[in-house]
C-alpha positions, 0 to 999 in steps of 0.5 A: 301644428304638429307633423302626422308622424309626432301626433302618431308617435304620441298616439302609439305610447298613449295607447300602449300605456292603456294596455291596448295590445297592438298600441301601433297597428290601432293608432295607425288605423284611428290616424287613417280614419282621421284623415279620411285615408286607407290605413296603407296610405298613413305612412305617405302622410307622416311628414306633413303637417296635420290639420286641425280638424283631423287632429281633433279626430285622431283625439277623440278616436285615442280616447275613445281607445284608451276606455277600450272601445273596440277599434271597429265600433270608433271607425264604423269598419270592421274587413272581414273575408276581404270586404269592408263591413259597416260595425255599431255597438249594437253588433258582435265585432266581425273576428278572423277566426269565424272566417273558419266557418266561411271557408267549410261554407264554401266547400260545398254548392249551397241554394238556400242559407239560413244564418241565426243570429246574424248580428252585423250579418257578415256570415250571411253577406259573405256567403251570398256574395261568394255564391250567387245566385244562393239565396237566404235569411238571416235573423236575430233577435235584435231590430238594431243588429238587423239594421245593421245587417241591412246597411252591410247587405245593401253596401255589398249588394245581396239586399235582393238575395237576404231576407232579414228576420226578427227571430227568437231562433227557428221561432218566426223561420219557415221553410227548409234550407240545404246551409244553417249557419250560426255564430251564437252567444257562447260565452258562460256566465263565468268566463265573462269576467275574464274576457278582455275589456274591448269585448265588453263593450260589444252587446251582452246578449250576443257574447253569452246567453247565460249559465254554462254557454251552450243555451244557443246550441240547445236551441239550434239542436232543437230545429236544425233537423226539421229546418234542413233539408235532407243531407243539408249542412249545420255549420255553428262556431263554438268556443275553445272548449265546447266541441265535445258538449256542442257535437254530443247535443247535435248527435242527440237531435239525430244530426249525423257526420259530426266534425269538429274543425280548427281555426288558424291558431290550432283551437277547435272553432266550428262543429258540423254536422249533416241531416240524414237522407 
């Protein structure tokens, strides 16, 4: 039987063989999650022996790496603003840069929160669990994704604060809300090909909506002033380069104090935007 630290090591060149970008770091995970363990517990096991039955865990978790499955869709977690968040591949993997979008969110006070398009529904939980008693709904498109959405509202104890929606957009939302959050779809149909091989296991529909990337942003455009409440807030994560399309259409639909804010890496993530008075 082999020892924790020779079945890593062999891990590690496995997945550093396939390209994987941090070979370590994500074989040290899939060894976490074998052995049913915090990732900051593995280097306690390293010198014993590993079980069998964990063995054939950590085996299956390296193949399923090796194809490029993303590491949240093989352990069924993804931390995100510092909580653990339920991930399937019907869902968006939850990324560092949205929580961009969360800090502007925290800002301000906010009563009433809409998310469109919600997928794991991680803006939405997030922002309930920072700010009680707001309270709000959060859509998508896809049953499964609102499944999800439910188990991480559940888990993180917003359920009672979450209304969950089957929604083509604004299409089945009533009322007004001070806080409209998106992380839509953006990916054009020609930056597809280039993404890397993890991001094309996650769902199509919620990388790109087709064409020049921006169909999501016509939609927001079209309801967000109708849907706010006067000086309401429209947070929308955008891709690198679609700052200038993305704030030219919420100006267009008379949405004022257009600002575009920057993730950690320096690249614009975020366009926000207020109703008028």
């Amino acid at each position: 039987m082999s020892t924790a630290r020779a079945v890593l090591r062999t891990g590690v060149a496995r997945l550093a063989a396939a390209g994987v970008a941090d070979p370590a770091r994500d074989a040290r995970l899939l060894l976490a999650h074998a052995m049913d363990i915090a990732p900051d517990r593995v280097s306690l096991i390293l010198p014993d022996a590993l079980p069998a039955p964990a063995a054939e865990r950590f085996e299956a978790a390296l193949r399923r790496r090796e194809a490029r499955h993303p590491v949240s869709h093989i352990t069924g977690r993804r931390a995100f603003w510092g909580r653990d968040f339920t991930v399937t591949p019907d869902v968006l993997d939850p990324r560092g840069d949205t929580e961009t979008l969360i800090a502007e969110a925290l800002n301000a006070p906010f009563a009433r929160l809409l998310d469109l398009g919600t997928g794991s529904g991680a803006i939405a939980v997030t922002l309930l669990a920072e700010r009680p008693p707001a309270r709000g709904v959060a859509t998508d498109i896809s049953q499964a994704a609102l499944d999800v959405a439910g188990t991480n509202a559940r888990r993180l104890g917003v359920s009672d604060r979450l209304e969950l929606l089957r929604s083509d957009w604004f299409a089945a939302v009533a009322g007004r809300f001070d806080l409209i959050v998106s992380n839509p779809p953006y990916i054009s149909e020609a930056e597809m090909a280039g993404l890397a091989p993890e991001v094309l296991h996650e769902p199509h529909l919620a990388l790109t909506p087709g064409g020049d990337g921006l169909a999501a942003y016509r939609a927001i455009a079209a309801g967000a002033r109708d849907t706010l409440t006067p000086g309401g807030r429209l947070l929308v994560e955008i891709g690198a380069s679609q700052a200038r399309s993305v704030a030219a259409l919420l100006e267009a639909a008379g949405l004022l104090s257009l600002t575009v804010l920057a993730d950690l890496d320096g690249h614009d993530r975020v366009v926000a935007a207020r109703a008028p008075l």
